[in-house]
N, C-alpha and C positions, 0 to 999 in steps of 0.2 A: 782583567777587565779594565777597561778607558774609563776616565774617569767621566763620559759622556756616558755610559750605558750605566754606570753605577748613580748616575742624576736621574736615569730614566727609570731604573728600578727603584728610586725611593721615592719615584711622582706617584708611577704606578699603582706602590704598596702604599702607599697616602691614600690616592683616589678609589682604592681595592673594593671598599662597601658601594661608594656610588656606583661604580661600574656592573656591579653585582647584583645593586638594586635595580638598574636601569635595564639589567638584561631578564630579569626577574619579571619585570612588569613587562616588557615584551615579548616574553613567552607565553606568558598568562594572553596579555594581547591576540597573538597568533593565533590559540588555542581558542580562546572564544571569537574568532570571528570565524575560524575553520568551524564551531560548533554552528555557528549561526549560519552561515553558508546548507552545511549539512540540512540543518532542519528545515529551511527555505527548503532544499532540493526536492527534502521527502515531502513535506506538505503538497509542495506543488504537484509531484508524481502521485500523491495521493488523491487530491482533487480533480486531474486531470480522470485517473481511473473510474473514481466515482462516476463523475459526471460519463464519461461514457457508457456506463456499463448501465447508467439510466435511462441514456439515452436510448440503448442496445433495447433496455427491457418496454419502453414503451412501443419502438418499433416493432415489437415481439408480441405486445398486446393482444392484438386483435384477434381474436379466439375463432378456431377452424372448429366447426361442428362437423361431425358425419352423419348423416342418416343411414338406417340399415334397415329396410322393408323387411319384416318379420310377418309379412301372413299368411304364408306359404308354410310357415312353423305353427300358427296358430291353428291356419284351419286343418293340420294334419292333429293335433293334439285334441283337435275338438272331434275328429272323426275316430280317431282312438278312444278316447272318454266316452265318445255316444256307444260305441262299439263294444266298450266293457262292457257299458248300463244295459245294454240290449242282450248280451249274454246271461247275463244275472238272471 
């Protein structure tokens, strides 16, 4: 080794902890703003959902009734029943 590369390997192994601390908090760094990105992303898709799907249900609201004429059922049930009572 040159006695250049042998200066640089004792800067290096000098500077070894700082370099280690400094890569140390940058990962830490990375890591939480990659978390914080994340959890924007889902709040946000999660709110976006919400709010649609309430949207969806008010639009969905407004209640369909049916009607079903039944007395065409009645009056045969009533001609049955008089029709028992009359046999009796």
């Amino acid at each position: 080794m040159s006695q250049e590369k042998v200066d640089q390997y004792k800067k290096n192994k000098a500077n070894r902890q700082k370099i280690m601390r400094r890569e140390k908090i940058l990962r830490r760094l990375e890591i939480t703003v990659a978390a914080l990105v994340l959890v924007g992303l889902v709040s946000w898709f999660s709110v976006a959902v919400y709010k649609n799907s309430k949207a969806q249900a008010q639009a969905n609201a407004e209640t369909v009734t049916t009607s079903l004429d039944v007395s065409a059922i009645n009056d045969y049930m009533n001609e049955a029943n008089s029709a028992a009572t009359a046999s009796e």
